[in-house]
N, C-alpha and C positions, 0 to 999 in steps of 0.2 A: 760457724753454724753450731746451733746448741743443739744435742741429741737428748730424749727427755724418754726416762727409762720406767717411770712410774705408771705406763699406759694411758697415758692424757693424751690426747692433739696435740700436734703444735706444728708451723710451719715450719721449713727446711729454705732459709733465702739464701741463693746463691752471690754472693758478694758480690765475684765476678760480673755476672751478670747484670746485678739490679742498677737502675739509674739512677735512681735517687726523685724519683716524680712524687712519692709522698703519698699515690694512692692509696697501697692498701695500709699507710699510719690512718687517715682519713675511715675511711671503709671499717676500720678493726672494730666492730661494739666493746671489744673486750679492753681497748688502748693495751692493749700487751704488743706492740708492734712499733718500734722507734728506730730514728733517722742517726744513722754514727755522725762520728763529731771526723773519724778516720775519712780517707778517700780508696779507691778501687784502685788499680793499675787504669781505668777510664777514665780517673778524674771524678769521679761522681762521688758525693757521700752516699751510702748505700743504708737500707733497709735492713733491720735486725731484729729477730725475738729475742722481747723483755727477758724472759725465761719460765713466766708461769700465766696463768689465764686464759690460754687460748681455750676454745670450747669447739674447734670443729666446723666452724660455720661457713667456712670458704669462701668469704665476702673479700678477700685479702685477693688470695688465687685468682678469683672469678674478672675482680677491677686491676689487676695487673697487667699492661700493655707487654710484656717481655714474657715469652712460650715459654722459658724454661726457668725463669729467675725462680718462680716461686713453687714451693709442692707443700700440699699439707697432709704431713704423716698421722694417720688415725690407726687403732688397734683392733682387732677384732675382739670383741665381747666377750666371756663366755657364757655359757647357754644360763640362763637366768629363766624362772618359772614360767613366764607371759612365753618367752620364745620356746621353749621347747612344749607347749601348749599349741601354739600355732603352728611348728613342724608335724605335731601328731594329728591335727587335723586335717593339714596338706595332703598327708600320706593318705590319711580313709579315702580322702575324694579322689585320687590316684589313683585308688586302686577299680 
């Protein structure tokens, strides 16, 4: 599993787990998501990130048959002008 430290997306596939059905390589817009050449302890070749490209889009997640093979790790933002504009307007109507 690749860990990606530069606050991008990217999916986290569990070896173990995935089958090898090819969904989300199929699903991915970004084709950053490929089929190992390795097998599982199941016998399956399994599911792995490329290592860069992903965008967040959780089309991968979404068409994966298996609950837990697949998670897609996002960062939270920090506050950029548009957002901390729309918490200050929140707050007036709250009060």
């Amino acid at each position: 599993m690749i860990t990606n430290n530069n606050g991008n997306p990217y999916p986290a596939i569990s070896e173990t787990e995935c089958k090898g059905c090819q969904r989300c390589v199929i699903a991915c817009p970004e084709n950053c998501i490929g089929i190992s050449s390795e097998f599982n302890d199941a016998g399956y070749q399994y599911a792995y990130y490329l290592g860069e490209g992903c965008v967040g889009c959780r089309d991968c997640y979404y068409t994966c048959p298996e609950p837990i093979a697949m998670e897609i790790h996002t960062f939270k933002r920090k506050s950029n002008p548009m957002s901390v504009l729309i918490k200050s307007k929140v707050r007036r109507q709250n009060k």
